[in-house]
C-alpha positions as MATLAB code, in Angstrom:
seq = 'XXXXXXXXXXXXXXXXXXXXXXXXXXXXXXXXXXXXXXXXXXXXXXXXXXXXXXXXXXXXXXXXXXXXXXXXXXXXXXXXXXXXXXXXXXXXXXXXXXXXXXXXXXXXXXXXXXXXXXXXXXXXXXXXXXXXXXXXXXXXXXXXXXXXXXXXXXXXXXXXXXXXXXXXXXXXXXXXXXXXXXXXXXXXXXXXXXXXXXXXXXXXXXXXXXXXXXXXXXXXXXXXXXXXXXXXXXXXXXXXXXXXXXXXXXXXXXXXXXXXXXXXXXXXXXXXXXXXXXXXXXXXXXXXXXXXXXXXXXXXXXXXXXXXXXXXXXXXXXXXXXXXXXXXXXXXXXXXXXXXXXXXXXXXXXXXXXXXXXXXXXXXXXXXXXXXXXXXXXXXXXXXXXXXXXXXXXXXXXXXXXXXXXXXXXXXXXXXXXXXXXXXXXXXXXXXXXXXXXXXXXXXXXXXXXXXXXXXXXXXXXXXXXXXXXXX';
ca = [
     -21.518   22.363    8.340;
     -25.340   23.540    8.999;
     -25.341   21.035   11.798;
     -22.531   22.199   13.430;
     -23.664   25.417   13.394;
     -27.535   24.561   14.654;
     -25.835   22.625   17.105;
     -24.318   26.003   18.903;
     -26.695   25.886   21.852;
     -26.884   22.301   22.391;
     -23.353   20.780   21.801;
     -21.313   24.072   21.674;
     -19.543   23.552   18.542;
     -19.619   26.576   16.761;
     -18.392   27.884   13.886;
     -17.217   32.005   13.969;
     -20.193   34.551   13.412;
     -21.998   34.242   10.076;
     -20.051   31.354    8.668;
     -23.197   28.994    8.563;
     -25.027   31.580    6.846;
     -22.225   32.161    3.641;
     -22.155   28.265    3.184;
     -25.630   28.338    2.879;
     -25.846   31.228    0.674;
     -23.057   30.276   -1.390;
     -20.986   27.622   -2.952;
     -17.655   27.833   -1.093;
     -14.131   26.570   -2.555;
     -12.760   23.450   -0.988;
     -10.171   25.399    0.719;
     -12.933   27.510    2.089;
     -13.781   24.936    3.684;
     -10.602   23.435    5.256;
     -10.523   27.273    6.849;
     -14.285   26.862    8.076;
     -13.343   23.976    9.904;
     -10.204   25.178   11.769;
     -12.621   27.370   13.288;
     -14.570   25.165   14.630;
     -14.374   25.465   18.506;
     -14.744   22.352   20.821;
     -17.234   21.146   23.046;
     -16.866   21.964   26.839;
     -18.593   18.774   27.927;
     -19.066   14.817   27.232;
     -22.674   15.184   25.409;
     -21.077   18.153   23.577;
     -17.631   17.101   22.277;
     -20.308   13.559   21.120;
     -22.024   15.881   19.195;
     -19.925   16.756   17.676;
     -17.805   13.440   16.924;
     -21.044   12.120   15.307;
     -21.362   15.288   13.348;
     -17.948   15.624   11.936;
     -18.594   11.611   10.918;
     -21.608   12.563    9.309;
     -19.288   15.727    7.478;
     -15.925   12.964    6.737;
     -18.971   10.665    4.883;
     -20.615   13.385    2.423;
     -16.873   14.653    1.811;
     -16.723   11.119    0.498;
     -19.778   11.779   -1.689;
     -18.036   15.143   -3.064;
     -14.804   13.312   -3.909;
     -16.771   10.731   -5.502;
     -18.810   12.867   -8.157;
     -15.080   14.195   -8.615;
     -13.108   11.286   -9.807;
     -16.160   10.497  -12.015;
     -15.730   14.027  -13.407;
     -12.197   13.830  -13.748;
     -12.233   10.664  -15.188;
     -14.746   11.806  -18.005;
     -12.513   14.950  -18.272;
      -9.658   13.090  -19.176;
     -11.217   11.265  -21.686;
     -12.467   13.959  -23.338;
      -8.991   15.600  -23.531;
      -7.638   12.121  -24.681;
     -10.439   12.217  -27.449;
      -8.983   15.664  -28.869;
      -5.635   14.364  -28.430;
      -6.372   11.614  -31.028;
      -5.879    8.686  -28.240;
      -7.561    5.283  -29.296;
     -10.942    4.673  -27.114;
      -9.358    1.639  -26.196;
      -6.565    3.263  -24.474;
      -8.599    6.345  -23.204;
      -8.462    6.787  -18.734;
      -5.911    4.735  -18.437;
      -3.877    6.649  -15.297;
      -6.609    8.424  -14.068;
      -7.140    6.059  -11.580;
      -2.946    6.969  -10.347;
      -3.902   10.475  -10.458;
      -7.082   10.466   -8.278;
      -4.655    7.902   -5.862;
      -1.703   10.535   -5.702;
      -4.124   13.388   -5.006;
      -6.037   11.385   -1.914;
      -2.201   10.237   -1.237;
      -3.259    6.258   -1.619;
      -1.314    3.421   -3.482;
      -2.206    3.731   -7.215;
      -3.619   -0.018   -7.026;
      -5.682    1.993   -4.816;
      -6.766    4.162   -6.770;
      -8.343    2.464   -9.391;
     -10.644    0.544   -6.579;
     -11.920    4.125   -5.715;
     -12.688    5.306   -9.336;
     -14.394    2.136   -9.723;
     -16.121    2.936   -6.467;
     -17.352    6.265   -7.428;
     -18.556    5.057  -10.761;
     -20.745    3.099   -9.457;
     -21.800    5.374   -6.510;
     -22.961    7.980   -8.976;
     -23.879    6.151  -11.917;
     -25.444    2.818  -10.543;
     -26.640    3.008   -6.981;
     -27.966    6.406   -5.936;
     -29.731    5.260   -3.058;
     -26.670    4.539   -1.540;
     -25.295    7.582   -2.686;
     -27.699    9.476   -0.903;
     -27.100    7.821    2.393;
     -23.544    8.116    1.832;
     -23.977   12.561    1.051;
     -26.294   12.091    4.298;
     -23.970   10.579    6.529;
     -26.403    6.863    7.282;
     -22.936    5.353    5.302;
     -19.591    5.915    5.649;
     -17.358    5.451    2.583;
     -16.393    1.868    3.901;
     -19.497    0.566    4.368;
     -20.979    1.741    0.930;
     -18.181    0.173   -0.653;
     -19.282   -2.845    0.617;
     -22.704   -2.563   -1.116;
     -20.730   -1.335   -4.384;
     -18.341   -5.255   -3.641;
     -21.449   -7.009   -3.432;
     -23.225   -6.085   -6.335;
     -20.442   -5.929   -8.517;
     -21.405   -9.102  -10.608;
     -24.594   -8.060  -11.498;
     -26.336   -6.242  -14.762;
     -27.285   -2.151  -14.177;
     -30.826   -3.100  -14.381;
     -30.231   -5.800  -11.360;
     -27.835   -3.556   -9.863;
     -30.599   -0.760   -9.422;
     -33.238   -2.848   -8.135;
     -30.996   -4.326   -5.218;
     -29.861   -0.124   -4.332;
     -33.842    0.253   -4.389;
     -34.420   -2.735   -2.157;
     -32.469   -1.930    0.254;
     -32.854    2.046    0.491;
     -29.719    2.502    2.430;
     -30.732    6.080    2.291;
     -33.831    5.466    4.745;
     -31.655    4.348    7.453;
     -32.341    0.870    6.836;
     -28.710    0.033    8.485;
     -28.866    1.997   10.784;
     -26.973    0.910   14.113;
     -26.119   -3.029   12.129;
     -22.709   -4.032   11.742;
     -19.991   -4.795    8.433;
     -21.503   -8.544    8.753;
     -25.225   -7.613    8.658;
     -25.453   -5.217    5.421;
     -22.792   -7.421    3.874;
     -25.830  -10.589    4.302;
     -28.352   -8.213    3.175;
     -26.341   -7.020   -0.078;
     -25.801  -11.061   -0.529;
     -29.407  -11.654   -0.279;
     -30.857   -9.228   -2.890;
     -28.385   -9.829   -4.947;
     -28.791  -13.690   -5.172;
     -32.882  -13.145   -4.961;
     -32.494  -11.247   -8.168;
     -29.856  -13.151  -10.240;
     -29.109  -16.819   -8.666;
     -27.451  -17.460  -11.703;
     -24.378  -15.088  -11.971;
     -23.917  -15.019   -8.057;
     -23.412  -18.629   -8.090;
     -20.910  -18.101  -11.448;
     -19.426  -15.707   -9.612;
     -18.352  -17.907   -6.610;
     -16.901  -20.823   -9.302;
     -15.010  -18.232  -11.077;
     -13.834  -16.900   -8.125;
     -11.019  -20.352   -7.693;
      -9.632  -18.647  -10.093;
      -8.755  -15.778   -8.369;
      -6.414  -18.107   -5.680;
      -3.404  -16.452   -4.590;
      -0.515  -16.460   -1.737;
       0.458  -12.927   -0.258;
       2.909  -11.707    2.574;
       2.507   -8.601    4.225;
       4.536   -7.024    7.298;
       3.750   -7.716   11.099;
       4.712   -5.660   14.611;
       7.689   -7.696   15.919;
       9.640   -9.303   13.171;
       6.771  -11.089   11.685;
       4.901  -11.323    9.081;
       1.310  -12.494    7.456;
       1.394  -15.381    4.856;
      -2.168  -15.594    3.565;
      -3.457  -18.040    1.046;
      -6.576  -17.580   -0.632;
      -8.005  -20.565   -1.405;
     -11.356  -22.586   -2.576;
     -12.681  -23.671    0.254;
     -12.374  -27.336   -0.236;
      -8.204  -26.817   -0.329;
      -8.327  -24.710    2.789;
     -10.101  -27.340    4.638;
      -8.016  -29.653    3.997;
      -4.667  -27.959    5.020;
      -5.871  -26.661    7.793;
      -6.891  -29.909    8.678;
      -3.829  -31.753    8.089;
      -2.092  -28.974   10.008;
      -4.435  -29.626   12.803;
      -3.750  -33.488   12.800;
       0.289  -32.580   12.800;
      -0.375  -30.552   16.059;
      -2.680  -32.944   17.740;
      -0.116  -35.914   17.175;
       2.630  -33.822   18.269;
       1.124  -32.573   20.970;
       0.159  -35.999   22.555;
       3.618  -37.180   21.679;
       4.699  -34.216   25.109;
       6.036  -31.838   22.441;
       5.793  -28.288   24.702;
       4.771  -26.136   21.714;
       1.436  -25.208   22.005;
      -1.124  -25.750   18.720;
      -0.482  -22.949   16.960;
       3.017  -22.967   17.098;
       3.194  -26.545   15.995;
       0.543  -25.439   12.985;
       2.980  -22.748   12.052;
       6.146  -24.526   11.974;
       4.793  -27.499   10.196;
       3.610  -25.305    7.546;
       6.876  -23.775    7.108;
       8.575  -26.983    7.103;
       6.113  -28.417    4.681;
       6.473  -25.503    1.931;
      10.250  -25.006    2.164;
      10.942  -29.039    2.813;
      13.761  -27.962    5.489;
      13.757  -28.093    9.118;
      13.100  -23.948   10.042;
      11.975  -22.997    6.753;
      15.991  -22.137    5.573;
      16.320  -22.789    1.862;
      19.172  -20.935    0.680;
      16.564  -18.133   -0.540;
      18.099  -14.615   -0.801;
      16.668  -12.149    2.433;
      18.960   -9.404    1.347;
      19.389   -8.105    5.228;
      20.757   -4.764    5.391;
      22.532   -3.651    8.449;
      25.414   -1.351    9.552;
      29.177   -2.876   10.034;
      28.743   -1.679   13.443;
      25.521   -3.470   13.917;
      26.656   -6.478   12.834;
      29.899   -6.711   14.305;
      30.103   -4.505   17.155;
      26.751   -4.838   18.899;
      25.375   -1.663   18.160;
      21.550   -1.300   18.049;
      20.814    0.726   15.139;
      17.966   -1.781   13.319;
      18.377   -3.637   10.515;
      16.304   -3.805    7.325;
      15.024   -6.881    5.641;
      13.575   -6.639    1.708;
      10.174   -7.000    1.489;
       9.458   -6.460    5.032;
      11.255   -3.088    6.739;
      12.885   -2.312    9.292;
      13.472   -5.116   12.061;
      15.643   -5.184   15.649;
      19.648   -5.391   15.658;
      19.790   -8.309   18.003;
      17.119  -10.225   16.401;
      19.558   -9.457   12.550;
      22.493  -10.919   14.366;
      20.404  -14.171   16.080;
      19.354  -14.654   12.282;
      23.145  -14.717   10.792;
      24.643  -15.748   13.576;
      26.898  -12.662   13.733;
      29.278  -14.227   16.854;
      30.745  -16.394   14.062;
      30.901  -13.410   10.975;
      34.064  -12.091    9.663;
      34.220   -9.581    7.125;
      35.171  -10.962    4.295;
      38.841   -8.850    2.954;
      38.710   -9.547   -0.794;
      41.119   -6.971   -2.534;
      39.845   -5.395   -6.045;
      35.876   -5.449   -5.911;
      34.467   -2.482   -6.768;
      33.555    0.051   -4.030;
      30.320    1.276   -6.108;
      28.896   -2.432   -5.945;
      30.580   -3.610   -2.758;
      32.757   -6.277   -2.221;
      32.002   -9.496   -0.606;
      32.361  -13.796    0.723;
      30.808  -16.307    2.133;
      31.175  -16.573    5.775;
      30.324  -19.524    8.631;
      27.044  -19.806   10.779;
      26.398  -21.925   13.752;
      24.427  -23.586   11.570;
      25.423  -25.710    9.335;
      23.203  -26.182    7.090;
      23.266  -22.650    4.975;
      26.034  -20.455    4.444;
      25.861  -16.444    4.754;
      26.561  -13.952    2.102;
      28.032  -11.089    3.725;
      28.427   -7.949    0.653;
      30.097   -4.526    1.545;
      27.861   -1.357    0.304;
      29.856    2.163    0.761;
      27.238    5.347    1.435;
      28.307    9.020    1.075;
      28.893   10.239    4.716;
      27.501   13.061    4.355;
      23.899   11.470    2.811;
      23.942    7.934    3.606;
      23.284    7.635    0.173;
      24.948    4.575   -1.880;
      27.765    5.678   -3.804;
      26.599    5.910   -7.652;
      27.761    2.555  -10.300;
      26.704    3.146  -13.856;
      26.451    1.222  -17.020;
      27.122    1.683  -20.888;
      24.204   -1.093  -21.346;
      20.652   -0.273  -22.468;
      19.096   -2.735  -20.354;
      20.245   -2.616  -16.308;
      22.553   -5.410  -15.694;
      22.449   -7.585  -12.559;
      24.364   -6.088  -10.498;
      23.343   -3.002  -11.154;
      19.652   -3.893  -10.747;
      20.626   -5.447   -7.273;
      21.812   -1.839   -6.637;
      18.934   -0.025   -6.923;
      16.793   -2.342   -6.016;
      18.525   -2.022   -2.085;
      18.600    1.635   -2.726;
      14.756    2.039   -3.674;
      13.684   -0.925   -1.122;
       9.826   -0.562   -2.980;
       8.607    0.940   -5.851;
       9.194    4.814   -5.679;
       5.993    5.934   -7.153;
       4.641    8.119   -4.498;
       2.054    6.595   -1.660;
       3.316    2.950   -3.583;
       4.990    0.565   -0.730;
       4.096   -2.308   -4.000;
       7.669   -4.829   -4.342;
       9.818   -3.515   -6.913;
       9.296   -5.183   -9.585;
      10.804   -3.814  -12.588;
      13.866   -1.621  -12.582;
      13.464    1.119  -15.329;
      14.827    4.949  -16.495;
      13.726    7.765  -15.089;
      14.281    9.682  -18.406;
      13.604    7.243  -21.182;
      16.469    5.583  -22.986;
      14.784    6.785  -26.491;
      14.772   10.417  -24.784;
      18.409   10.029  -24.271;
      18.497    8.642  -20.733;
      21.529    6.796  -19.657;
      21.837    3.677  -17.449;
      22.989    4.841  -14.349;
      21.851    4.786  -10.956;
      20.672    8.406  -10.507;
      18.677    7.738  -13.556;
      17.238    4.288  -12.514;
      14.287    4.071  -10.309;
      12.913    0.782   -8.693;
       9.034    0.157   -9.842;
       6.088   -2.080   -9.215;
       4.815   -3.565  -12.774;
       1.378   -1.200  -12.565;
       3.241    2.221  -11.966;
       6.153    1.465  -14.877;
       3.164    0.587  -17.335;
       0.880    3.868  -16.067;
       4.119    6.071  -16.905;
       4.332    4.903  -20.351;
       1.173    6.448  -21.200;
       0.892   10.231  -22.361;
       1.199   13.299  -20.555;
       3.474   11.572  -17.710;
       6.920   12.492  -17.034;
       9.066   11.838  -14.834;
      13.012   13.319  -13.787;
      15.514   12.919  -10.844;
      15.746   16.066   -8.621;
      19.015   17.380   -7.388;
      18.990   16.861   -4.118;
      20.913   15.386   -1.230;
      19.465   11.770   -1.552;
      17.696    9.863   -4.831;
      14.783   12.151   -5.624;
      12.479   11.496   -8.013;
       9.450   13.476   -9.470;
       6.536   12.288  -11.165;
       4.329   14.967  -13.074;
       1.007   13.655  -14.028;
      -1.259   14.725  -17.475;
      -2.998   17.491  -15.494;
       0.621   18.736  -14.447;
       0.900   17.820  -10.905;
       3.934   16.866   -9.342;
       4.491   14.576   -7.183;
       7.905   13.556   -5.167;
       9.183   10.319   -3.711;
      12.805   10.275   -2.185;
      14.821    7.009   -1.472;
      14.151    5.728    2.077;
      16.958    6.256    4.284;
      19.534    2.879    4.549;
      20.006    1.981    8.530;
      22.639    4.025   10.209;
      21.624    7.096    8.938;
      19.280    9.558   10.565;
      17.971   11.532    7.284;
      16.008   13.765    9.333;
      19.163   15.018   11.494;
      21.556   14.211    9.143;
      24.005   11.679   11.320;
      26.872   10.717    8.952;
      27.188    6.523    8.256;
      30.403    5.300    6.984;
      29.375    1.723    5.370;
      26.138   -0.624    5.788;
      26.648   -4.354    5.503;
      24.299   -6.769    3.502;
      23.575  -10.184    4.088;
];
């Protein structure tokens, strides 16, 4: 804030009359702050509103240093209230990472990453720290130095954050790549050993992951040991080639792409009889209308593109007599293709809401159909800031507090967030409102509250009524 304000004659952006001097003077409140800066008044020119960009960079990066010697005090906070409280050590700051993710509003997978982060940051690397408080690092980039030394002791640890004495500008104007082969470099100079374990154990760490793209589309990464990614990507390559010289009028990528699907699935388009659970309104599917669709474990995707996928010029609602409104009725119907066979299920929503209309269960343990319920209802886990799959379906209010199975107290959850709210001082209860509101108080009693997305056909924010949404 002192360089915004010594900046008043050169950039123009000021701060009102004696602020600079009571932040000096004084230690201010966070909120303080936020107020300081909504007076900040804007550059009239190019070289001034720069200025000030650059400075309000340099302000966003030691904000980052502040909010990293918090979490370290909260987290040591917590454990010290979990010590009175008679919790084992081995269970003590367990959730604080979830709390410091719902108070920056990030993912709670999240939020471990940056209490691990900040650890280090204060603890392990103050050289970095300091360029970090100074603005020579933004968080990103430090936390690249904190990925990179990871594997090695505190003493080693230490001598690499002295090495490279981020904090003397020693990066300044290089890019991601550059202090990432730097960070590399000490590391391995120091201990050759556990780098090198650290790239064999890390075929261990091999996954598959699928992540939304614009347009319908999506991301299937693998990670894998280098040797195994070579050689598919090779063997895709050869596929493309051959077909390619063979006149086929895909280009390389697109041959890549479907080969792989075809590959995996072992079907020609990748159709397997696997269960996309598309959710769309009877009007979308059968009348043309183009309110989107929504597809689980992706979001929301075109009408037209929904129908091309079921082939909705050949659907008929299925007429079944006595299924259930609650859990929607349902049959098979034909496709122009004949090689899979659609699923088309009725779900009723409150007018009114667009909310589904409520089934319950006498059952401890949610039964299928019940689990399919919520699970459409929820879309992804309903911890707040968490877009994770659902993969658990649990009570709000415990069953050993009395909780009943029922959908108003069932809540869709990732596998972290229904472990973090087992563990004391978190609660959690449904809110009577107009949709499925849930809210999450934490051990330092914050609340938090996530509502149930909004099924397609109904505008939550302006309250247009839907009669019935159709899944496939």
């Amino acid at each position: 804030m002192e360089k915004i304000q010594e900046r008043q004659g050169v950039g123009g952006g000021s701060l009102e009359p004696g602020v600079g001097h009571k932040a000096r003077d004084s230690a201010i409140d966070v909120s303080d702050l936020i107020t300081l800066l909504k007076a900040v008044r804007l550059g009239s020119s190019s070289v001034q509103l720069i200025d000030q960009l650059r400075d309000l960079e340099s302000l966003k990066s030691a904000v980052a240093g502040v909010q990293a010697h918090a979490a370290v005090a909260f987290d040591l906070a917590q454990r010290q209230e979990q010590t009175l409280a008679g919790v084992p050590a081995s269970e003590q700051g367990q959730g604080s990472g979830v709390q410091i993710a719902l108070a920056r509003r990030e993912s709670p997978s999240r939020g471990s990453r940056l209490l691990g982060l900040a650890k280090a940051l204060v603890r392990e690397m103050p050289r970095t720290m300091a360029a970090l408080e100074s603005g020579q690092l933004n968080e990103w980039r430090a936390t690249l130095l904190v990925k990179e030394t990871a594997c090695l002791s505190l003493e080693d640890r230490r001598a690499v954050d002295e090495e490279l004495a981020p904090d003397e500008g020693t990066f300044e104007g290089v890019g991601d790549k550059t202090i990432i082969a730097a960070a590399k470099a000490a590391a391995y100079r120091r201990d050759p050993r556990t780098v090198s374990q650290r790239a064999s154990r890390a075929a261990t760490e091999r996954t598959v992951s699928l992540r939304p793209a614009p347009d319908a589309m999506t991301y299937l990464t693998a990670l894998l040991p280098v040797s195994h990614g070579v050689a598919v990507y090779a063997a895709l390559s050869r596929k493309a080639d051959s077909a390619r010289a063979g006149g086929d009028p895909r280009n390389r990528g697109q041959v890549m792409a479907d080969a792989l699907v075809e590959r995996v699935t072992g079907r020609r388009g990748g159709i397997s009889g696997v269960d996309l659970e598309l959710i769309m309104t009877d009007r979308t599917l059968l009348q043309g209308d183009s309110e989107p669709a929504r597809l689980k474990g992706y979001g929301i995707v075109p009408a037209e593109w929904a129908r091309a996928l079921v082939g909705a010029g050949a659907v008929q609602a299925d007429k079944t007599p006595g299924q259930e409104p609650s859990t929607s009725g349902g049959g098979p119907v034909s496709t122009p293709d004949p090689e899979f066979t659609v699923w088309l299920r009725r779900l009723y929503t409150a007018p009114s809401t667009g909310d589904l209309i409520t089934m319950d269960s006498k059952a401890r343990l949610f039964p299928p159909r019940l689990r399919r319920f919520i699970e459409i209802r929820d879309d992804a886990c309903r911890t707040p800031y968490c877009d994770a799959p659902i993969r658990h379906i649990d009570h709000v209010v415990p069953w050993h507090s009395g909780g009943a199975t029922t959908v108003t107290n069932g809540a869709g959850l990732c596998e972290a967030c229904n472990h973090v709210k087992e563990n004391p001082g978190w609660a959690a209860r449904q809110v009577p409102e107009d949709v499925h509101t849930l809210e999450v108080s934490t051990p330092t009693g914050h609340a938090y509250r996530s509502s149930a997305p909004p099924l397609p056909g109904h505008l939550r924010s302006t309250g247009a009524p839907v009669e019935a949404a159709g899944g496939l």
